[in-house]
N, C-alpha and C positions, 0 to 999 in steps of 0.2 A: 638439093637444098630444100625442094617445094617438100619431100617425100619426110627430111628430118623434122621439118618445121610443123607438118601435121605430128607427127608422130609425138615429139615436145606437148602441142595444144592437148592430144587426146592423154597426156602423161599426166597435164595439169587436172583436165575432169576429172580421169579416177581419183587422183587427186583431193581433187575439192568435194568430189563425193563423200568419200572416207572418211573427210572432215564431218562432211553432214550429219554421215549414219553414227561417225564417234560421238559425234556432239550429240545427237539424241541419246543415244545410251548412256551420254555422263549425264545428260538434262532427267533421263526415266531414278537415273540411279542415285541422284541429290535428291528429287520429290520423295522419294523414301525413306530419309533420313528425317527423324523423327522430327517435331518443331521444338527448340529450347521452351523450357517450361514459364510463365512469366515469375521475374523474380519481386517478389513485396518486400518492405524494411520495416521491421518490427522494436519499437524500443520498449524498455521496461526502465522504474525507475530502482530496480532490486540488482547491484552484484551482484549480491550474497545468492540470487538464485538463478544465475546463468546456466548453470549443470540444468538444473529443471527442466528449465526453456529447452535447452537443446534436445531433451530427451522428449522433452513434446513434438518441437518443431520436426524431428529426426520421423516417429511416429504418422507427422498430419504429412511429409512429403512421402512417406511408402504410399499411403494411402489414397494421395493426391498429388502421382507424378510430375503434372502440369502446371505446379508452383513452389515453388523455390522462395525459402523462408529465408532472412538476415538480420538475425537479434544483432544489438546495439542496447547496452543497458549501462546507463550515466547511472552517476554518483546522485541519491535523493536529492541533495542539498543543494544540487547544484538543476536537478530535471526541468525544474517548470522552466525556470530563463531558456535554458538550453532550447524546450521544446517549442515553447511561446516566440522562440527568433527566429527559429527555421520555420514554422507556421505562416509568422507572419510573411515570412520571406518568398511565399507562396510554394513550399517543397516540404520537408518534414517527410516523417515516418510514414507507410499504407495504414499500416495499425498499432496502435500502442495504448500504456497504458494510460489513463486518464482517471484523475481528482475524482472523487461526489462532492456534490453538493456543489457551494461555492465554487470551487478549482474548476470543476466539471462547465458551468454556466458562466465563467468568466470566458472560456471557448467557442463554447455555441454560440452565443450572443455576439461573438467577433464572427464568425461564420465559416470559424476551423472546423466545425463537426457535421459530419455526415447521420442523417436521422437512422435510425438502423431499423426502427420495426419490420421496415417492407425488406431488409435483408435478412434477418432472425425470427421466425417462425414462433418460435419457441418461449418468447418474450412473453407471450400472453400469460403464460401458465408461473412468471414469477411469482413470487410474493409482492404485494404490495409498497410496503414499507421498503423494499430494496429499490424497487422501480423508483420510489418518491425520490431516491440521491442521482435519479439519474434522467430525469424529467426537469424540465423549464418549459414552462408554458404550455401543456399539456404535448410534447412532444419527448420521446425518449431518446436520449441523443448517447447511450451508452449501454451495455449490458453489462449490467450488476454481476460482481464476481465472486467476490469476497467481503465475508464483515470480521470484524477484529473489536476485542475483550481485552481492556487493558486492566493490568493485576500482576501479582505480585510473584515471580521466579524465585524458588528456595532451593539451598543444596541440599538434597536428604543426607547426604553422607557427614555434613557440615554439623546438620541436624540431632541425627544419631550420635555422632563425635562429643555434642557436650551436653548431649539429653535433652533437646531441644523439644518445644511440642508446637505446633501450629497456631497460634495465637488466638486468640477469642477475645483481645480488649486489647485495645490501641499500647496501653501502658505493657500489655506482654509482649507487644510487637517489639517495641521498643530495648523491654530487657533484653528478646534473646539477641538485638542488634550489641547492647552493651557487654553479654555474657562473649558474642566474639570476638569486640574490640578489643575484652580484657583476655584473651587467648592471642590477640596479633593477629587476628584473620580482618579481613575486611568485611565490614557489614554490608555493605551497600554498593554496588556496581557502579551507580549513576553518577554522570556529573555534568554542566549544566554549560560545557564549552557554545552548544547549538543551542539556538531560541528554542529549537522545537525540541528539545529534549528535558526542557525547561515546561513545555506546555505539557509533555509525557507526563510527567510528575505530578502536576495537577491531574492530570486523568486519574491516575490510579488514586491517588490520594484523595481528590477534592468530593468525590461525589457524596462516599457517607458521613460528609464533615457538614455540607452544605443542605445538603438531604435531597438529592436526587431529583424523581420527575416533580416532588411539590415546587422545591426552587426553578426548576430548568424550565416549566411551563409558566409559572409565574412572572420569571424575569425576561422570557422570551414575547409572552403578554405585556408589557409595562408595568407589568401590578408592584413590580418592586426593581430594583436596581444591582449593580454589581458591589454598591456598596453596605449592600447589607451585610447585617451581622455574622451571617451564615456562613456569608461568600468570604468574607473574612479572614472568619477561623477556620476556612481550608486551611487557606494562604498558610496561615498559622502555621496550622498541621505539618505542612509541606516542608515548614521552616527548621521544625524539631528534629528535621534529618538529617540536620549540617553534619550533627557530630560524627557521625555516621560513613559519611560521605567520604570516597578518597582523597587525603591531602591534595591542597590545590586542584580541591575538585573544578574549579571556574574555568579551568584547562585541560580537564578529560571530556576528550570528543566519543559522540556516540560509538566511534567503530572501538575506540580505549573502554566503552562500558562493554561492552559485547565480548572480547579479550578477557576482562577481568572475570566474567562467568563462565566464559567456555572454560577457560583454564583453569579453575577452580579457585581463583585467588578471592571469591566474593560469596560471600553465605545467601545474597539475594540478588536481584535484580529486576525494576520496576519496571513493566515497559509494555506490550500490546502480546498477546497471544503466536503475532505473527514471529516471534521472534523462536518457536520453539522448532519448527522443524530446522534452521538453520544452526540450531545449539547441536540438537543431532546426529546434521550431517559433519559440523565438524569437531567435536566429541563424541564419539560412539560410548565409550566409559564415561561419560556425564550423567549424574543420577540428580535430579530433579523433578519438582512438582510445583504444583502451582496454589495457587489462595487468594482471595482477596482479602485489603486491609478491614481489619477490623474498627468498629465506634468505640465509644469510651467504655461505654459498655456490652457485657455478652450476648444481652439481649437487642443491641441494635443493629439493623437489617447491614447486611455486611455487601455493600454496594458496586459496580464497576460500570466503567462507561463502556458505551458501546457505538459501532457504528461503521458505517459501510466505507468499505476504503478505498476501493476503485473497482472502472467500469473498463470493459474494454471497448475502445470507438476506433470510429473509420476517418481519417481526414477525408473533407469536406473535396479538398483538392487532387484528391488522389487518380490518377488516370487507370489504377488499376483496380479500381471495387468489386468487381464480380471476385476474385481472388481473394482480395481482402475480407469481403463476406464468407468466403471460403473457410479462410484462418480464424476468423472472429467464433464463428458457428462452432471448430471444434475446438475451440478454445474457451467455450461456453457449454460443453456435450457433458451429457454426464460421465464417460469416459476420463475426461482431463479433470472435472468437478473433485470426481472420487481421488483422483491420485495425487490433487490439491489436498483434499484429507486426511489419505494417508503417508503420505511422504513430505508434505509443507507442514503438518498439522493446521492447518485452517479450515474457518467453516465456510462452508460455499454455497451462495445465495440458488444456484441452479437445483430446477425441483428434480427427483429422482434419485437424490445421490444417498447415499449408505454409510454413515458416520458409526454403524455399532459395533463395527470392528477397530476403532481407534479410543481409546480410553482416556487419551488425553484430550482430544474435542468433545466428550460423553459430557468430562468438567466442566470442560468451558460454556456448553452449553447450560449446567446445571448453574454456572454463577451468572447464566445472563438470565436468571430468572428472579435477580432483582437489578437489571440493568438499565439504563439512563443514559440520553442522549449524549455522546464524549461533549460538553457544552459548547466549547467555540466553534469548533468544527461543521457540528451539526445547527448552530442555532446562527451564528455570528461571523458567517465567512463568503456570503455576497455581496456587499461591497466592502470599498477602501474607507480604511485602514480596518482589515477584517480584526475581530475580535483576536483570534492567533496571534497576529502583528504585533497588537497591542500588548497580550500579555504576554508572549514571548522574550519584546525587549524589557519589560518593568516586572517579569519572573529574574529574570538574568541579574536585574537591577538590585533586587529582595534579595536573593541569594547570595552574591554577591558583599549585602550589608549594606548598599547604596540607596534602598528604599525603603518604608514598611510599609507593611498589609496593607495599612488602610491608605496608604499612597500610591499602592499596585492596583488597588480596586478604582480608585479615585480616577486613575490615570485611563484603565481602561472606562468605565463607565463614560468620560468626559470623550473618548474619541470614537466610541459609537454612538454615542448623543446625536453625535456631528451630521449625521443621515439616517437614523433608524427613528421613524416618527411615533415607537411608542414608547420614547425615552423623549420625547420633545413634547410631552403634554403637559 
């Protein structure tokens, strides 16, 4: 019994040895296994350009195993709420995209943004004027990406179809709009279901009617108001497009205006620069170019707004910043700059990059050499009820037939009054 009973005990040692030395070898053989890379949430406020992103993010994880990128990209209309609740809610995206100006500093100022200079090197060597959309109070709380040229989308094929030519006076603008009504084609892509597609219109339209940086600095000075005569007869302008416009236009939503140009159903369409690579990618047989509208007359400076459209920033709250600094940097390189130029067609605020192989940004830059601040955007969108707001709903109102010009102007001037102390002198 004594002789089994040892024999058992010394069964268990080897035993429990075995155990030891296995377990070492499974413990050497996990330490080896690589560490999961950390994963960051990226959102944009573009469908239209998921493909992109992923072809980016695909790109920055070769290059940078140890992060693990997860686009997430809402519907515009719906971004800010969406992005401003989960912010507030102390969680939200690592990095995403982010407003200028106004949009931008209604965040920082809540204390969603993470300051990026000491993470982007590379900041210093921007341009100035791009930094300005993404600065408050002498801190830069975003990296300037993109700026955007709102102006006028034509069909050439549309064009050629009924001997069309590029307009040179507001009134030929207008015939070859009538020359396609009277063929059944649709003149005009636009219609004004979203405020802010209502504010588009104004862009393209308002600047050479109002006249540009003499009004846009004067009425951002107090020197004059929104209800000048000037600001007016945009309005005006804006208005001579009804006819134009697709039936029941108050009920075509921006993605029904983007539809009716991709597919050829529409001889123009009003709207920001940013819209062409995505015409591209989903018509390849799309033939198009671009113009600004023209003044009454041929000799008047043929105008477009301009202006910076987002930054890319780091939540303030993010547990993973050295990664998100990661994604941000080459999502700012000149590498992604360039392939934003040629494959989005946009101009990209990052210095270095190479636009002289894209013929379409060549334009765009050639008509931002009489361009002016997009007005609301840039002058009137830090505090409540930003100028946008304003004309947004009392554009929709005008349009619509529910207001006039000088009731749209009235309306907005009276609710920036309300805090902008160089309309309160």
């Amino acid at each position: 019994m004594k002789k089994r009973f040892l024999f058992v005990l010394a069964l268990l040692l080897v035993c429990s040895l075995a155990g030891v030395f296995a377990g070492g070898a499974s413990e050497q053989k996990t330490s080896g296994v690589a560490a999961r890379p950390t994963e960051i949430q990226f959102w944009t406020w573009r469908p239209e350009d998921v493909d992109f992103y992923n072809s980016v993010i695909a790109a920055f994880e070769k290059q940078n195993p140890d992060v693990k990128v997860v686009q997430n990209a809402i519907k515009n209309t719906e971004y800010n709420t969406v992005l401003a609740a989960s912010l507030s809610g102390g969680s939200g995206p690592d990095v995403f995209q982010a407003r200028a100006y106004g949009g931008l500093f209604s965040l920082s100022q809540s204390g969603f943004l993470e300051p990026v200079e000491k993470w982007v090197p590379s900041l210093k060597d921007f341009p100035s004027a791009a930094l300005a959309s993404a600065t408050d109070e002498g801190v830069v709380w975003g990296v300037p990406a993109v700026g955007q040229t709102m102006l006028v989308f034509y069909n050439t094929d549309m064009y050629k179809k009924y001997n069309l030519q590029v307009p040179q006076t507001w009134s030929e603008f207008l015939n070859n709009c009538q020359v396609l009504k009277n063929n059944g084609e649709l003149a005009i892509a636009n219609g004004t279901k979203e405020g802010w597609i209502v504010e588009t219109l104004l862009g393209v339209v308002g600047p050479t009617f109002y006249g540009g940086d003499d009004f846009y600095n004067a009425v951002v000075a107090g020197e004059t108001t929104f209800e000048d005569p000037r600001f007016i007869s945009a309005i005006e302008k804006m208005g001579e497009l009804k006819p134009y416009l697709p039936e029941m236009y108050t009920g075509v939503s921006y993605t029904d205006m983007q539809s009716n140009f991709i597919n050829e159903l529409a001889g123009h369409f009003l709207g920001g620069s940013y819209e062409a690579g995505y015409f591209e990618a989903q018509n390849p047989d799309l033939h198009f170019d671009i113009f600004a509208l023209p003044g009454i007359k041929a000799s008047d400076p043929k105008r477009v707004s301009v202006y910076a459209d987002m930054s890319w920033a780091i939540n303030a709250n993010s547990s993973k910043k050295e990664a998100a600094a990661k994604f941000v940097n080459y999502l700012s390189s000149v590498e992604v700059s360039n392939r934003m130029i040629s494959e989005m067609k946009m101009v990209s605020w990052t210095p270095g990059t190479d636009s002289s192989n894209t013929p379409f940004i060549q334009k765009v830059l050639s008509l931002q050499e009489e361009g002016t601040p997009y007005i609301f955007l840039a002058g009137f969108r830090f505090q409540q009820p930003t100028g946008s707001q304003l004309f947004q709903a009392a554009g929709q109102g005008y349009m619509s037939g529910q207001m006039s010009a000088k009731e749209v102007a009235a309306s907005v001037q009276k609710g920036i009054a309300t805090y902008y102390a160089p309309f309160q002198k």
